[in-house]
C-alpha positions, 0 to 999 in steps of 0.5 A: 625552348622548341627542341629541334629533330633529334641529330645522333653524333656519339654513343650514350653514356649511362647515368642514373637519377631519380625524377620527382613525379610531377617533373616526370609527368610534365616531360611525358606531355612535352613528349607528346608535344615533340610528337606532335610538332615533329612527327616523330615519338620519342621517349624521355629519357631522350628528350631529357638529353635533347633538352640538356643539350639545348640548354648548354648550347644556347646558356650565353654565359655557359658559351663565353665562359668556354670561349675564355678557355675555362672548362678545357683542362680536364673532363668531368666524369658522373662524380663531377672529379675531374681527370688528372 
């Protein structure tokens, strides 16, 4: 996966989490490597939202489920309950 430059649309919503050490590791050299390639820093916890973003917009399976119309009835909040 190549993260393409960052494009900001809404505000963060805060969400906090603990990464295991070697994962966290890996994405400090992955930004070093975003750096690298785009000429730009960027710290992890953005590029944590770049990748899962990435992820959601190319997962095919994830898109078609949406497309059916699955996933529209109510919004998740960080509990995963959703409203209504």
């Amino acid at each position: 996966m190549k993260l393409r430059p960052i494009v900001q649309d809404l505000p963060p919503v805060p969400v906090r989490l603990k990464l295991p050490g070697e994962l966290h590791a890996a994405l400090a050299r992955y930004a070093e490597f975003y750096h690298h390639e785009h000429g730009a820093p960027i710290e992890v916890p953005a590029l944590m939202v770049e990748m899962v973003r990435t992820f959601l917009a190319t997962d095919r399976d994830f898109r078609g489920w949406e497309r059916n119309g699955h996933g529209k009835a109510g919004a998740a909040d960080a509990t995963g309950e959703t409203a209504g």
